[in-house]
N, C-alpha and C positions, 0 to 999 in steps of 0.2 A: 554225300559231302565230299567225294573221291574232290583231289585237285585245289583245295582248300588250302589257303597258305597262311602261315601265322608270324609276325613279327616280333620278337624280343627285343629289349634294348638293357643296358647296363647301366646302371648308376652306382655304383659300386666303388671304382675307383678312384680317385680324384686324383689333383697334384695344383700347385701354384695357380693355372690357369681354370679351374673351376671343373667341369666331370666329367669324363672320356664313356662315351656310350656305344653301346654297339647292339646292332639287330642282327638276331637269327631266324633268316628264313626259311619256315619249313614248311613243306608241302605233303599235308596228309594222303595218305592213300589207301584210304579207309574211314571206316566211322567208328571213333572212339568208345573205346568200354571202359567204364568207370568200374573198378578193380578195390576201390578203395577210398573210405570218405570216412574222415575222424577229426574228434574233437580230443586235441594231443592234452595231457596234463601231468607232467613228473619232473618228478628232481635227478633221474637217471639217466636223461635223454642221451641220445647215443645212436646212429644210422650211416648203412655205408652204401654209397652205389654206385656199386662194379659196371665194365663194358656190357655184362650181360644183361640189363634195363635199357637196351636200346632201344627198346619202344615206350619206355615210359614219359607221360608226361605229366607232371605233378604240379599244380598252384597252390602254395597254399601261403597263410597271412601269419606272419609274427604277433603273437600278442602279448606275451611277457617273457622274459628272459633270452639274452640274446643267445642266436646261434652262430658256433665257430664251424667254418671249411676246412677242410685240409684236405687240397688239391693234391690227385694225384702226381701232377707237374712241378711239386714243392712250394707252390702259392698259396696263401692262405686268405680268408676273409670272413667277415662277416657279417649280420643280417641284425640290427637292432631292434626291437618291440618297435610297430608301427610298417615291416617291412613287407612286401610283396617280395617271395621267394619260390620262383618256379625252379622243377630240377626238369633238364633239358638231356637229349641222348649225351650230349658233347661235356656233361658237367660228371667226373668220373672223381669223387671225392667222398670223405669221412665228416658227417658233421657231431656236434657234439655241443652242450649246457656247461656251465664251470658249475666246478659238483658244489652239491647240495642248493643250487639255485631251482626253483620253479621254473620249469621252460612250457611256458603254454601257445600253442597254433594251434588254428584250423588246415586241414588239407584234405585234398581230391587228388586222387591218383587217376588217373585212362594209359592204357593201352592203345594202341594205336600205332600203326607203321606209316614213318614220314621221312622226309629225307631234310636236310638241314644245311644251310648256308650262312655264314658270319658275313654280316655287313656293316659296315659304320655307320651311324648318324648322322655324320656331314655330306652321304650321299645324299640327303634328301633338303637340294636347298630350295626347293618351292613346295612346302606345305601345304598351301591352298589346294594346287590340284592332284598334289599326292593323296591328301583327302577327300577329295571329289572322288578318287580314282578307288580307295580302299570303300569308302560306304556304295559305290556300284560293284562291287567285286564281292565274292565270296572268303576275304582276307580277315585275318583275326591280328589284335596287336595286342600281345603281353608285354608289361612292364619286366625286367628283371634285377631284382633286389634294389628294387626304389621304394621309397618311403612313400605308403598310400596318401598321407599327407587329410587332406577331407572328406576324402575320398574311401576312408578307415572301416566307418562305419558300414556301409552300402557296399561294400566290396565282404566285409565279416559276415555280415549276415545275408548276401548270396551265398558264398560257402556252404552258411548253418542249412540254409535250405535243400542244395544239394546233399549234405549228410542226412539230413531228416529223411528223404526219401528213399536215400540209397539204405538206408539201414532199419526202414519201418518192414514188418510183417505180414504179406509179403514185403520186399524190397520193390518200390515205383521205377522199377529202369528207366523204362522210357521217358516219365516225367522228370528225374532226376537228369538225364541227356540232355532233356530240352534248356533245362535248368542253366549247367553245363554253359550249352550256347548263350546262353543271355550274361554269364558269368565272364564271358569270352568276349561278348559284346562291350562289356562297358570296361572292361578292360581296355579293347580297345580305341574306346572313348578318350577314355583317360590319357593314352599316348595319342591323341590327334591333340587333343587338349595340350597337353606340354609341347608339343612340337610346335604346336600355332604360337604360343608364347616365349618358346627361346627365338623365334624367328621375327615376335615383333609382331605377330600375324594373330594374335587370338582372335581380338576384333571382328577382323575380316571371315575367319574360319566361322564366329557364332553367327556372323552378317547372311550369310551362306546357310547356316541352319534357316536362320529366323526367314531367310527370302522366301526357300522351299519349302518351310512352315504355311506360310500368308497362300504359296499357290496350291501346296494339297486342300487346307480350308476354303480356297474359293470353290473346288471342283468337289468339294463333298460335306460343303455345310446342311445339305438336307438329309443329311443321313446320322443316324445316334451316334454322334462321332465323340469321341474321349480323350485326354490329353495322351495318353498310352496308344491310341491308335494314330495320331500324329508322331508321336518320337519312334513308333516301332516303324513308321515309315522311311523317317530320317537313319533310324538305327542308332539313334541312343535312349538314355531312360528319361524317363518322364521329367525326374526331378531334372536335371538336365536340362532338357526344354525347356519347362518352365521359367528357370536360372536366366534363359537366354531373353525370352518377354519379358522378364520383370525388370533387367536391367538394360535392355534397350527400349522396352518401350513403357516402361513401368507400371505394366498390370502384367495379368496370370492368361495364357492360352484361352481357358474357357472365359474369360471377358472379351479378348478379343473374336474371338467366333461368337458370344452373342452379341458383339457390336457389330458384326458382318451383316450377320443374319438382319439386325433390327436395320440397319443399312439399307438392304435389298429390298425389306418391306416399304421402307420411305419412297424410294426409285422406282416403284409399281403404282404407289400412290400418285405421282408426279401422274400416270398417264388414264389410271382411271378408279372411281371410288370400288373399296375392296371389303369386306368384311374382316373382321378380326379373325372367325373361321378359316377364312380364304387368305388373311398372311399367315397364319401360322402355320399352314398345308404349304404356302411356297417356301416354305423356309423350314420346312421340318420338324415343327414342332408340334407335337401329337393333342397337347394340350392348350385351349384358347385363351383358357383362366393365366395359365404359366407364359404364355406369348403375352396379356396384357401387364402382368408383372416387370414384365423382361424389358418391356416397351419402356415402360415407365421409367423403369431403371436405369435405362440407359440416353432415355431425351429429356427426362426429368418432369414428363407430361403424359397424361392417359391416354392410348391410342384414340378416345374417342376424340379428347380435347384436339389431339394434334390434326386430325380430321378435318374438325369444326373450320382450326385455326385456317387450314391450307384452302377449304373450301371459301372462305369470306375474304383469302387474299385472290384466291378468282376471278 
């Protein structure tokens, strides 16, 4: 993963004009060690990190009681329940719970040597292909101290997962890394996602999913294909995907690939009669009982009928 670069952006600040963001780009150079993966729960909470965590890099999610900063520059801020709160080489602060409150997060620590660059959010004023550009690239994009918003849930329990493995008996490294990555992944989902939408561009950004959706399905509907093996291709999650069909085209991925498929069967028929065997071998589907199902289902007539129908319009 040497060369691997990751985005941060800020939501943190605001003022009159609505929320000043900014992205730090870091470029790993190395593969990260996850050092540390907890499920935080106290009324004492209390954490400091010095210039010598310069290799750490830390996600973790607010879940109750907010947390205070106290920058070593004299700035101060905070992360309310519901926040995405990564600590970065460049974040050299004291945080802390107001006593006797509950302060509950999930966190994931890695190690890892990267180097680090601030950049603004208004460098990026075409979305579209900056996003084209980030899911061909090996680029990660962290939110920093934004509110996960719906994102709440499905971001929490990536974390849980990560902790479950980094801390079962043995400890899963390597499945826990992979974890990690997908953790990384929809993260930075989530900022292409916001970015298409302060720009006016969501639309277009999911239009962009869904096109490269319809062409990986055309090139691999005879294969035991998944909605999971479509968005891990796009690079984002499933639920994701899905989100994108159902409100552009208003069904779910797997209808649309078995409307392709029942599709292809019809366009074979046009040129010569077929067995029901013999469409559901050209279309991938292992079972003829489950091909006549699917037919049905989806022309709303039994491959035989439809047969009958096409042969006596002959």
């Amino acid at each position: 993963m040497d060369n691997t670069h990751i985005f941060c952006y800020n939501k943190a600040n605001s003022d009159e004009r609505g929320y000043v963001m900014y992205f730090y780009e870091i470029c790993l150079c190395g593969i990260p060690e996850i050092v540390f993966a907890y499920n935080v729960t106290t009324e004492h909470y209390r954490n400091h990190f010095p210039n010598r965590y310069a290799d750490l890099l830390e996600v973790s999610l607010v879940e109750d009681g907010t947390i205070f900063y106290d920058h070593d520059d004299g700035t101060q801020a905070e992360t309310p329940p519901g926040t995405i709160a990564p600590i970065l080489k460049d974040l050299h602060c004291r945080t802390y719970a107001a006593p006797g409150v509950v302060q509950k997060h999930v966190t994931v620590g890695a190690l890892v040597s990267y180097n680090l660059k601030r950049r603004a959010v208004e460098e990026i004023t075409d979305p579209i292909s900056y996003g084209d550009a980030i899911q061909k690239s090996r680029t990660i994009l962290i939110p920093y101290q934004w509110d996960a918003g719906e994102h709440y849930e499905e971001i929490r329990d990536q974390l849980r997962r990560i902790i479950t493995l980094q801390t079962a008996q043995p400890p899963q490294a390597l499945e826990a890394l992979g974890e990690w990555f997908r953790l990384a992944a929809l993260l930075t989902e989530i900022v292409l996602e916001h970015l298409g939408k302060r720009n006016g561009s969501a639309h277009s950004l999911s239009s962009s999913y869904l096109r490269e959706a319809k062409h990986y399905i055309a090139a691999h509907y005879t294969e035991k294909l998944t909605v999971a093996d479509v968005a891990r291709h796009l690079g984002i999650s499933a639920g994701h995907l899905h989100g994108i069909f159902q409100k552009q085209l208003g069904s779910g991925v797997i209808h649309y690939l078995n409307r392709y498929r029942v599709d292809i069967v019809k366009q074979n028929l046009l040129g010569r009669d077929i067995s029901l065997k013999e469409a559901a071998h050209l279309v991938g589907v292992e079972d003829p009982a489950y091909m006549s199902r699917l037919f049905k289902q989806i022309t709303g007539i039994s491959f035989r009928q439809y047969c009958l129908r096409y042969r006596a319009k002959k």
